[in-house]
C-alpha positions as MATLAB code, in Angstrom:
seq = 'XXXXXXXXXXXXXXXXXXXXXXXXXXXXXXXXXXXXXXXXXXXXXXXXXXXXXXXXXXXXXXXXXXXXXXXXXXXXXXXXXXXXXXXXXXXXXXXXXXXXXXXXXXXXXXXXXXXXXXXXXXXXXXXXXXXXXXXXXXXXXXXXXXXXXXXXXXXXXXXXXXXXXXXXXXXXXXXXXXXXXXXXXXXXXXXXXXXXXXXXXXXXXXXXXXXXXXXXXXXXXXXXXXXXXXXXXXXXXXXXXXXXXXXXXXXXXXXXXXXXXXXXXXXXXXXXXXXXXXXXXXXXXXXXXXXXXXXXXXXXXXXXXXXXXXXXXXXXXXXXXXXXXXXXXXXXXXXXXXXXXXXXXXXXXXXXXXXXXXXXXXXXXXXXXXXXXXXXXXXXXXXXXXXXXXXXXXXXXXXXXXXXXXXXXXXXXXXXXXXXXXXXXXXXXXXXXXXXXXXXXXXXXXXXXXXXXXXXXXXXXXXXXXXXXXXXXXXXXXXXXXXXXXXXXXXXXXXXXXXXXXXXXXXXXXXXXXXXXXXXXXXXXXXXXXXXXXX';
ca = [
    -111.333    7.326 -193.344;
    -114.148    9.417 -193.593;
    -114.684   13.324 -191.751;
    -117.654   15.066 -191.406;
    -117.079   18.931 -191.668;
    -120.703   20.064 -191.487;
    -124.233   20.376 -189.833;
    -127.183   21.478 -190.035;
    -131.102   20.855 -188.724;
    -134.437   21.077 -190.569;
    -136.991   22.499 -188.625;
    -140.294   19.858 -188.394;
    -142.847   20.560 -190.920;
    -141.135   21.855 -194.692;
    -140.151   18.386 -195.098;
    -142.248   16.547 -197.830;
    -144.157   13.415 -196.045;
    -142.934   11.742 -199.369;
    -140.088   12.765 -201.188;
    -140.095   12.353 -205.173;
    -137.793   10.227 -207.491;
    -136.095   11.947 -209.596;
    -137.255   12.873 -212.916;
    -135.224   12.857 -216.164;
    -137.423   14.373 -218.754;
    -136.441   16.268 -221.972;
    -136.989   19.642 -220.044;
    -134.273   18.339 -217.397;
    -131.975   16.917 -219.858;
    -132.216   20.733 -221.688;
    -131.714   22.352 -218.273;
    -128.609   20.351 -217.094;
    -126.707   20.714 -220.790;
    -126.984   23.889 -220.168;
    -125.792   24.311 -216.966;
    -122.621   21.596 -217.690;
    -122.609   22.649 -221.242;
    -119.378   25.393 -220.507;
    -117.519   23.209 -217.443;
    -117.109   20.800 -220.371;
    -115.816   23.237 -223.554;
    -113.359   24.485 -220.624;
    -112.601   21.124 -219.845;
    -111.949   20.503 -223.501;
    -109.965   23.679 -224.320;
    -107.649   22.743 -221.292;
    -107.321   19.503 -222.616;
    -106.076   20.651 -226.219;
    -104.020   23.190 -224.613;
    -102.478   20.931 -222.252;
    -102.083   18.519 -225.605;
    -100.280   21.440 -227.371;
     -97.729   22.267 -224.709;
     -97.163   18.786 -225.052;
     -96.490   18.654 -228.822;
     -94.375   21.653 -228.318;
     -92.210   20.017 -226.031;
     -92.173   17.355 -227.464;
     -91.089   19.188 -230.981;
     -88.340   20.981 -228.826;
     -86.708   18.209 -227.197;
     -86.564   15.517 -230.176;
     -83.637   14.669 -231.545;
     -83.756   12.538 -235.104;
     -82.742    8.968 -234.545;
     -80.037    7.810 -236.840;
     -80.515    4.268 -238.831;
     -77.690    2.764 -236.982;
     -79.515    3.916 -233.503;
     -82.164    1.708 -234.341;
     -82.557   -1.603 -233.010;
     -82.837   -4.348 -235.551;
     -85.966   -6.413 -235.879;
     -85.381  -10.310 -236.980;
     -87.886  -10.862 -240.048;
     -90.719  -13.460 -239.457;
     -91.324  -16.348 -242.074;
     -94.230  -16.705 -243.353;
     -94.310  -20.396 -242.426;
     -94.292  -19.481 -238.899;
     -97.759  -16.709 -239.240;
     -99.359  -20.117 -240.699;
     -98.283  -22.509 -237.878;
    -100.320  -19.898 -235.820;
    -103.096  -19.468 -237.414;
    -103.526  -23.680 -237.816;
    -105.197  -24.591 -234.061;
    -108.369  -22.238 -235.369;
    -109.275  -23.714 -238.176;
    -110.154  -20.744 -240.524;
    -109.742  -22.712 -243.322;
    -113.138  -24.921 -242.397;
    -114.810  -21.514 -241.069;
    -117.774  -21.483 -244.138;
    -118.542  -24.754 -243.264;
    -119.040  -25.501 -240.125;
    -122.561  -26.009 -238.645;
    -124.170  -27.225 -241.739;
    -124.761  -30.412 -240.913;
    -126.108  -29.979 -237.388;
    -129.848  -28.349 -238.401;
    -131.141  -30.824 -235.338;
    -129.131  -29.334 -232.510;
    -129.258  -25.464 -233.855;
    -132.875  -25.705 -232.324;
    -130.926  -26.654 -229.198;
    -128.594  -23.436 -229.072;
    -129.061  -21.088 -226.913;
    -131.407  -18.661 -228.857;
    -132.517  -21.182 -230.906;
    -135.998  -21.195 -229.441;
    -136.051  -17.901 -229.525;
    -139.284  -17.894 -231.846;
    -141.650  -19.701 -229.011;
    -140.682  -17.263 -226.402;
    -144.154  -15.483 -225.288;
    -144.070  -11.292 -225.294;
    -146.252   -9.669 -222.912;
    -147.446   -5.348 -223.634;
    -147.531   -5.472 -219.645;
    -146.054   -6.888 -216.721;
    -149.815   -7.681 -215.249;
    -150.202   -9.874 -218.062;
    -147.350  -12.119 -217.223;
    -148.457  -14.933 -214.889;
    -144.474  -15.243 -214.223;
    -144.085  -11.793 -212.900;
    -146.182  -11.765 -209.378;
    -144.518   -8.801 -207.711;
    -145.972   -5.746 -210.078;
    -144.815   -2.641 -210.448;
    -147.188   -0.681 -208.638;
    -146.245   -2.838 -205.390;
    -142.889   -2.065 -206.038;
    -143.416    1.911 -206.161;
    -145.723    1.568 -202.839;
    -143.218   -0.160 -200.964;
    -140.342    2.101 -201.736;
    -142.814    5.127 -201.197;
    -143.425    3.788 -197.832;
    -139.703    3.534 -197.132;
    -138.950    7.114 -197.922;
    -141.853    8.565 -195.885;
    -141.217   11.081 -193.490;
    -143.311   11.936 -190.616;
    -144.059   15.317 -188.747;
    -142.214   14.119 -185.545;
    -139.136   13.195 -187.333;
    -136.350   15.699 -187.580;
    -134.239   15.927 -190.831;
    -130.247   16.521 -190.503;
    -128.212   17.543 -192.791;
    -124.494   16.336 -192.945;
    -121.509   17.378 -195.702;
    -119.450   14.241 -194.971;
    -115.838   13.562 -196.941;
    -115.716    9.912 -197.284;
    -112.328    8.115 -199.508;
    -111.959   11.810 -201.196;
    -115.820   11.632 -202.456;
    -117.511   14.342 -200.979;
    -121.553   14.054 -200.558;
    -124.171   15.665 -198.542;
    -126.181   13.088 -196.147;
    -129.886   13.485 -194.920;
    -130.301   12.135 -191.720;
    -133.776   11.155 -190.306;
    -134.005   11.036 -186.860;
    -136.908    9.479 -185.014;
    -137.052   10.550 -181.333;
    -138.655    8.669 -179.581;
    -137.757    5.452 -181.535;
    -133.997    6.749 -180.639;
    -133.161    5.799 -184.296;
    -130.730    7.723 -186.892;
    -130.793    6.938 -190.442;
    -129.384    8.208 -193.970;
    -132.875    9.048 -195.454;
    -130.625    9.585 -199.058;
    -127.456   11.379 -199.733;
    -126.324   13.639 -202.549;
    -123.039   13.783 -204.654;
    -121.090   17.218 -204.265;
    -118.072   18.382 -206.367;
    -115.908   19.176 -203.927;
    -114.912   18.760 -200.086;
    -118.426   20.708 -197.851;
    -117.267   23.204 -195.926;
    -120.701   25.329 -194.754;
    -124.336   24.085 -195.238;
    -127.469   26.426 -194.842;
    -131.333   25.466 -194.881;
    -133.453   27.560 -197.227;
    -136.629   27.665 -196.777;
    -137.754   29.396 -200.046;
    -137.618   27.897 -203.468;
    -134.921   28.144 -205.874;
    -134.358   26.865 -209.157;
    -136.263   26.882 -212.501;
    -139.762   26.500 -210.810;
    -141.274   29.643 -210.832;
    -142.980   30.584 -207.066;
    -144.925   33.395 -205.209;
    -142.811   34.856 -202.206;
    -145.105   33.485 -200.058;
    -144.145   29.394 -201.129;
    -142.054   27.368 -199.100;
    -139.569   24.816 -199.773;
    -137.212   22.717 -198.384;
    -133.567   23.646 -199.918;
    -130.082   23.301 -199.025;
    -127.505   25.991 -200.143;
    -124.054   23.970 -199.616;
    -120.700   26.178 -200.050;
    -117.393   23.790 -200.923;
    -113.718   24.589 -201.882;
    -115.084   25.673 -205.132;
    -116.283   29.349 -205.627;
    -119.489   28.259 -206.513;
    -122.913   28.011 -204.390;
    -124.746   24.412 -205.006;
    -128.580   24.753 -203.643;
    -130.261   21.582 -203.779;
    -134.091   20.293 -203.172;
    -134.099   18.012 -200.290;
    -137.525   16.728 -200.842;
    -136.009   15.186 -204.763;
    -133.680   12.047 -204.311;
    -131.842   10.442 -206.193;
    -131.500   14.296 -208.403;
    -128.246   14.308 -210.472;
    -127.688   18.254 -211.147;
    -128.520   21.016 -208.772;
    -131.518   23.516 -208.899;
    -129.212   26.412 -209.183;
    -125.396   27.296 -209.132;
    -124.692   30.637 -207.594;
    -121.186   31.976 -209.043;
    -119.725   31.584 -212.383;
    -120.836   28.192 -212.678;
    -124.169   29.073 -212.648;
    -124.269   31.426 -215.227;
    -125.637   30.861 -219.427;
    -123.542   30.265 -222.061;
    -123.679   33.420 -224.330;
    -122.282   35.539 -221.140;
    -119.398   33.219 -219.768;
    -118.024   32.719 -223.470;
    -117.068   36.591 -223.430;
    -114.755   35.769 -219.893;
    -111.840   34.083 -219.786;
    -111.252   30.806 -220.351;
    -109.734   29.844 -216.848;
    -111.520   31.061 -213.890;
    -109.959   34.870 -212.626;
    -108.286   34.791 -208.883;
    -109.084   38.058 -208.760;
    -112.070   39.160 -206.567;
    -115.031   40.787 -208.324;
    -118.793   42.012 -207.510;
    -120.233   39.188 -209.251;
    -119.044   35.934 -207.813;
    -116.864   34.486 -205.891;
    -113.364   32.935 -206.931;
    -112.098   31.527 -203.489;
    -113.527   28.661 -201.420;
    -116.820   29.432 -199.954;
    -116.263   29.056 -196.390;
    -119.654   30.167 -194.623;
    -123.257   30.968 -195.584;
    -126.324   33.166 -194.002;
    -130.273   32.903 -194.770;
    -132.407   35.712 -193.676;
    -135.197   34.720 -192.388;
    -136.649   38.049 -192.373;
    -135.963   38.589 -196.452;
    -136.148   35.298 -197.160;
    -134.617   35.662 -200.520;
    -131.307   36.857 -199.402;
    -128.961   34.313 -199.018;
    -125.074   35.338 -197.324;
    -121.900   34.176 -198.138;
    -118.284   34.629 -197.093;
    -115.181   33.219 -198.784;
    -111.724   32.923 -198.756;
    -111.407   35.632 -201.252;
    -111.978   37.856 -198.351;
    -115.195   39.686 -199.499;
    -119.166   38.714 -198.653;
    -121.349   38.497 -201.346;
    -125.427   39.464 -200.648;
    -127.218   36.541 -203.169;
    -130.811   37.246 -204.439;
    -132.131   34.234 -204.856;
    -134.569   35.247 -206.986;
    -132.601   35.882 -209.736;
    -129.554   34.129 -208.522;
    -127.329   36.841 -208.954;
    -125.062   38.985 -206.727;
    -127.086   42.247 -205.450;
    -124.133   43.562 -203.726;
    -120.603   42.723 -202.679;
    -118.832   43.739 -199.387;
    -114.882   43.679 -198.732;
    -115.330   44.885 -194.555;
    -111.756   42.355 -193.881;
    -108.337   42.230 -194.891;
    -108.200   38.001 -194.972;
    -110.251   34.978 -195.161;
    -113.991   35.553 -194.247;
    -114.739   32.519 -191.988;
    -118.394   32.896 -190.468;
    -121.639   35.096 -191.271;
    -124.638   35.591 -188.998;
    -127.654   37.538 -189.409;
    -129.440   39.211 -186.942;
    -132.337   38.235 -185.871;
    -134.794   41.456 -185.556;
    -133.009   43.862 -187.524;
    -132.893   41.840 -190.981;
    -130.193   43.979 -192.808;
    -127.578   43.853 -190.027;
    -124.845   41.020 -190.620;
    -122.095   39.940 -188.367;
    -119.143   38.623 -189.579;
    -115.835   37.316 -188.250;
    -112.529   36.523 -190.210;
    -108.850   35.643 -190.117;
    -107.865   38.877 -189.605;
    -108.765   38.844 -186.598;
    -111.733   41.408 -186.474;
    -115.810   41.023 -186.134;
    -117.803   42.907 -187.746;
    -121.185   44.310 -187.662;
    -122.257   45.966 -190.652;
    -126.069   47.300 -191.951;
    -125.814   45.639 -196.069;
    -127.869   48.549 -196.849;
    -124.794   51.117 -196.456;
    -121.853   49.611 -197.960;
    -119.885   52.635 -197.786;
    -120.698   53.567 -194.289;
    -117.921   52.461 -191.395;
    -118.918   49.194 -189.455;
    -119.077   48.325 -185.785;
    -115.456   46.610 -185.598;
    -113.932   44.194 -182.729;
    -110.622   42.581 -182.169;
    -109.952   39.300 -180.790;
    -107.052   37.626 -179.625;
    -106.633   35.336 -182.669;
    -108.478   34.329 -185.909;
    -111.965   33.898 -185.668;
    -113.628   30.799 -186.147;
    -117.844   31.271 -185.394;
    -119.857   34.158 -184.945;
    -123.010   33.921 -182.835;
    -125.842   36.564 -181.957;
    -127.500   35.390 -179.029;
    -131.172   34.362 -179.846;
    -132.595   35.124 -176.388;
    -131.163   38.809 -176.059;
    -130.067   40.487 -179.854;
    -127.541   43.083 -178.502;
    -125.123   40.953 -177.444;
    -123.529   38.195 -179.524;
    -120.605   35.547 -179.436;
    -117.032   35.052 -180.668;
    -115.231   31.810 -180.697;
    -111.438   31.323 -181.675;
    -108.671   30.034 -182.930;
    -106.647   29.915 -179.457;
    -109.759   28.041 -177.659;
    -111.489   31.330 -176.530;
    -115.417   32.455 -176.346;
    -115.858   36.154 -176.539;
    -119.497   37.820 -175.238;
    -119.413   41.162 -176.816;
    -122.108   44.171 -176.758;
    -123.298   45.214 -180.225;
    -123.925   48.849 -178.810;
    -120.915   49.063 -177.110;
    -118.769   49.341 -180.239;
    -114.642   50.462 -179.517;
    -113.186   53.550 -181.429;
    -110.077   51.433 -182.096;
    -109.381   47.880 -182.377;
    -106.867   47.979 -179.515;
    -109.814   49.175 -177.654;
    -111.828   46.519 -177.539;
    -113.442   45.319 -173.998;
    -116.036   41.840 -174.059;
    -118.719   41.527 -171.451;
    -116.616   38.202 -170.785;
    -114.228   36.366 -171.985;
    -113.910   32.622 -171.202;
    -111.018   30.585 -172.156;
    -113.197   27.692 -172.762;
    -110.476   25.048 -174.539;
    -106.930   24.282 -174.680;
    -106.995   24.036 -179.094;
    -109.141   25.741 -181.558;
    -112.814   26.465 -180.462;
    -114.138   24.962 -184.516;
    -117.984   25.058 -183.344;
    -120.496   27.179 -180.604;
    -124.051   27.171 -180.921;
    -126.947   28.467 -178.935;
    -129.916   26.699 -177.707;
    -133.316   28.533 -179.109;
    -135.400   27.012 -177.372;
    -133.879   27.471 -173.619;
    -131.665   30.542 -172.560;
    -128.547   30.442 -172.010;
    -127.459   27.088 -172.931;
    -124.407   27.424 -174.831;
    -122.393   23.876 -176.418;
    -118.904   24.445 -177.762;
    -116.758   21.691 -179.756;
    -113.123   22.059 -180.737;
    -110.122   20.082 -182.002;
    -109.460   18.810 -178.624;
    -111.852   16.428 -179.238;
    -113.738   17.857 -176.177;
    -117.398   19.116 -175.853;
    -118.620   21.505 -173.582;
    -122.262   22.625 -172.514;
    -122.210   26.122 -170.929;
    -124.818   28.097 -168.641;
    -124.720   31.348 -169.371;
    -125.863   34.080 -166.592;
    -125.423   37.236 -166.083;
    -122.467   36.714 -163.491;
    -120.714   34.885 -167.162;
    -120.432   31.282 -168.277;
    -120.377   28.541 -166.152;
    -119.437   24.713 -166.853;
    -121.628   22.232 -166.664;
    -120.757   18.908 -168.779;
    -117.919   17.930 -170.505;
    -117.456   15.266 -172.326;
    -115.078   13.109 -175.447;
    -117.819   11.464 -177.752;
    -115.200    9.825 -179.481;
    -115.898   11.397 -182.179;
    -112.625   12.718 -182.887;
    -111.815   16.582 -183.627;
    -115.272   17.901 -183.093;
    -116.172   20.137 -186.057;
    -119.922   21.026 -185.809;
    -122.168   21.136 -182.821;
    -125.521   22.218 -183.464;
    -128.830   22.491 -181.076;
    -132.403   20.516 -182.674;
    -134.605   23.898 -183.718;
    -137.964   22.823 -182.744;
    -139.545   23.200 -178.844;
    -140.081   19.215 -178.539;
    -136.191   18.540 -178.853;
    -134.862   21.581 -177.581;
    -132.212   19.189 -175.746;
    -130.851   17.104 -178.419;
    -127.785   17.687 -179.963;
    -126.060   16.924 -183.028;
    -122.103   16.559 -182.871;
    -119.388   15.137 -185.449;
    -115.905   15.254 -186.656;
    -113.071   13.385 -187.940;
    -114.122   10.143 -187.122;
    -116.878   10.442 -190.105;
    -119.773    9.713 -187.425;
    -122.870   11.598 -186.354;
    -124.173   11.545 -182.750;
    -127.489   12.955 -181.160;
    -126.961   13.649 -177.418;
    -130.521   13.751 -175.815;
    -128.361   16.553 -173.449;
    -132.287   16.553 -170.538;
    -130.666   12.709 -169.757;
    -127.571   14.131 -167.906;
    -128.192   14.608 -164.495;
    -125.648   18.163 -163.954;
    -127.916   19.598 -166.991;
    -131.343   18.249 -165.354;
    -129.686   20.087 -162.235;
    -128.246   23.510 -164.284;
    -131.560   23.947 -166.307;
    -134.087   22.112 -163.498;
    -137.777   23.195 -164.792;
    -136.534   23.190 -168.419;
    -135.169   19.850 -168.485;
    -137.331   17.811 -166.384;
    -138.099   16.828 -163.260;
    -135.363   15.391 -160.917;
    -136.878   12.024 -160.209;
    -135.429    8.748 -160.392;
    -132.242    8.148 -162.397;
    -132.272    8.284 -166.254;
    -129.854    6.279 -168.144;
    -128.115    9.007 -170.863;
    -129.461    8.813 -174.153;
    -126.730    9.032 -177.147;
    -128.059    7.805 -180.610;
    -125.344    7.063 -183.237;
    -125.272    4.979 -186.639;
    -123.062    2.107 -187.173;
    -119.367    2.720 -188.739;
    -117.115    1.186 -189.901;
    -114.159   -0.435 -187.345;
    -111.785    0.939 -189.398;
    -112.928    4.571 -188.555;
    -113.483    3.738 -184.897;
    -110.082    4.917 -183.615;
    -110.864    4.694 -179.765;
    -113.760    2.204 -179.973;
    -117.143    3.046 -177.823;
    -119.333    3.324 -181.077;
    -122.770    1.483 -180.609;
    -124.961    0.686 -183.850;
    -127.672    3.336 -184.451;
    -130.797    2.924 -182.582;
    -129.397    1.950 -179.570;
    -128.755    3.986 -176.404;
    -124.899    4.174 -175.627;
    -124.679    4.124 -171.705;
    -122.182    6.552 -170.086;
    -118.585    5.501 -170.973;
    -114.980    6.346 -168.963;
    -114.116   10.109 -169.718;
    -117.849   10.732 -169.288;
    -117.273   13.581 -166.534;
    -120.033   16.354 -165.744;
    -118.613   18.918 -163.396;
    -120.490   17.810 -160.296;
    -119.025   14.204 -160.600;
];
């Protein structure tokens, strides 16, 4: 079984046209031993301490065995060790092959001599597929073009966790893993960077094409996208990112306790600014927020605004030092990171949070989805003078289980998709008069746990949904006839009928639980339990 917890787009044009193999070089080799040289003297001093417990056990439970305790052993002749050792021979051993000169030539590295030893490849008339074909080929095969869309996936798949990058060709309606990338732990959050991080040293103006992935470790993997095949991350934000000579004077076991300089809880949600594009967000179930310059890779400040888990981060989008934050505790929060001590903007909910959204199309308001299946439209200047006080501009109970995803469409306003353990997702129109249904629908693809909208103005429309079936789906949303109808203008016109487009890779029939699934590149047709609210 395999469960995809994670999604996230890359906007067309910061991918690289042609990715680069991976290099192993003496500078690499240098940079990773450093980087792995402390997980393994940890690993080692936990393994002798684990050995000495052991011993000491060991010594403590022992008792001496007395002779008669001991089971006897019946004593082996010496005739018998030679009746043994007869079927091989040994006594022959010097000799044999003297005689046989003619058919040593015959062995099989006897001619060994009259092989020929080509400098090159080109030079051997045997070899007619060279090298630099080869590299062409394969350079061909990991080409990316500026209409294809990159998606990012943290996928759990027989307890190996990896990060997949998805290319998906529109209007071929074709989804592919471009190349994937190990992780050390189950995904839980995955953010696009778009500035450079790692040991290459850039202007602020340089772009990249980065992922900053957050797992049930503490630390912060950020990896190039446009490198595959790469073994080690560019940079580790946490503990496990830092040199040597400073983590030899901490402990030897990682500290539960929470500090201003990493984290030391799962990392359960993470924030780029787009504004500051070196600040990077994150939230963790240590129950602070850490504010990452990424830059220097170090912590520039740390916030503790909740009293449990801190499940989802979102900056806004014209004022770039306000953050909104939601957590099990219940409360959102809307804080400005440049007064720490100053009181936030604080909500209640009914329940723990589960995604905080500020809506893209008008920045005062923003969104709150929960544990009990309900979507919360707050005002951001309306803020309550106690918890008990709080009043949203709507409240929708939008499922029956645990609303685990809500995103909002950037490119046309107010079109609103929420996914949740029901296994149900839901496209919203959102007016002023409040939310109103338009499709929903069971992609069988299990518990939905991310829903996300494609970035750029060309596939404003398509969605990207997946969950505990392990599978991704793109939902080209301007093919269903209620949204052609809810969003008519945006969508399309409403001519002739348009068979729904839903692009999906191949999977395995052992994760298909309900069936439906359709190799990739093909267009699934509408399926029963395909219901928009006008049918």
């Amino acid at each position: 079984m395999s469960t995809i917890t994670a999604t996230t787009w890359v906007p067309r044009g910061f991918a690289a046209p042609f990715p680069t193999k991976y290099k192993f070089d003496d500078a690499e080799f240098e940079r990773i031993s450093q980087l792995a040289r402390l997980e393994l003297d940890d690993a080692k001093e936990e393994l002798e301490e684990a050995q000495r417990t052991k011993s000491v056990e060991a010594d403590d439970g022992d008792v001496p065995m007395k002779d008669s305790d001991r089971s006897p052993r019946s004593p082996r002749s010496a005739q018998d060790d030679d009746d043994d050792l007869k079927e091989y021979n040994l006594e022959k051993y010097d000799t044999e092959g003297e005689n046989d000169g003619a058919a040593e030539s015959m062995g099989m590295f006897g001619n060994l001599k009259s092989l020929a030893y080509h400098e090159s490849n080109t030079d051997d008339p045997y070899i007619t597929l060279q090298e630099a074909e080869n590299d062409e080929d394969e350079r061909e095969e990991l080409q990316i073009l500026e209409t294809d869309n990159l998606l990012l996936a943290g996928k759990v798949e027989d307890e190996v966790a990896h990060l997949e990058i998805y290319v998906y060709e529109d209007g071929a309606d074709n989804l592919y893993v471009h190349h994937d990338i190990m992780l050390p732990a189950i995904p839980i959050c995955i953010e696009w960077l778009d500035i450079p991080v790692g040991p290459i040293t850039t202007d602020g103006n340089s772009r990249g094409n980065f992922a900053a992935i957050g797992t049930m470790d503490p630390d912060i993997e950020i990896w190039d996208l446009d490198v595959v095949d790469c073994m080690y991350p560019n940079a580790i934000l946490g503990q496990g990112g830092e040199d040597g000579s400073k983590r030899k004077k901490k402990k030897k076991r990682r500290s539960k306790t929470s500090n201003d300089e990493y984290h030391v809880d799962a990392v359960l949600s993470l924030a780029a600014n787009r504004l500051h594009r070196n600040l990077l967000a994150s939230a963790s179930a240590d129950k602070t927020i850490k504010l990452w310059d990424l830059n220097s890779q170090k912590v520039a400040k740390s916030y503790c605004y909740h009293e449990d888990k801190v499940c989802s981060l979102a900056w806004h989008r014209e004022e770039a030092t306000v953050l909104l934050s939601g957590s099990y505790d219940r409360n959102v929060v809307v804080a400005d990171m440049r007064a720490p001590e100053a009181m936030p903007s604080r909500w209640g909910v009914d329940s723990d949070v589960e995604t905080v959204r500020w809506n893209p199309h008008d920045t005062n308001y923003f969104y709150v989805s929960t544990e009990k299946g309900s979507v919360y439209y707050f005002d951001a200047r309306s803020a309550p003078k106690a918890l008990s006080d709080s009043k949203a501009v709507w409240r929708l109970q939008a499922h029956d289980e645990s609303v685990t995803s809500l995103d909002i469409n950037l490119v046309i306003p107010g079109f609103l998709v929420t996914g949740s353990t029901d296994r149900i997702v839901k496209l919203w129109k959102i007016q002023e008069s409040g939310p109103n249904l338009v499709v929903s629908r069971n992609l069988e693809i299990g518990k939905v746990f991310t829903t996300s909208f494609a970035p750029d103005q060309d596939v404003g429309f398509r969605l990207a949904v997946a969950g505990s079936k392990g599978v991704v789906q793109i939902w080209d949303t301007s093919t269903n006839s209620a949204v052609r109808r809810a969003f008519e203008g945006r969508a399309g016109p409403m001519g002739a009928e348009i068979k729904e487009r839903l692009v999906t890779l191949d999977i395995d029939s052992s994760d298909d639980e309900e069936g439906g699934q359709e190799p990739g590149g093909e267009t699934i047709e509408q399926q029963d339990g395909w219901e928009s609210v006008e049918e």
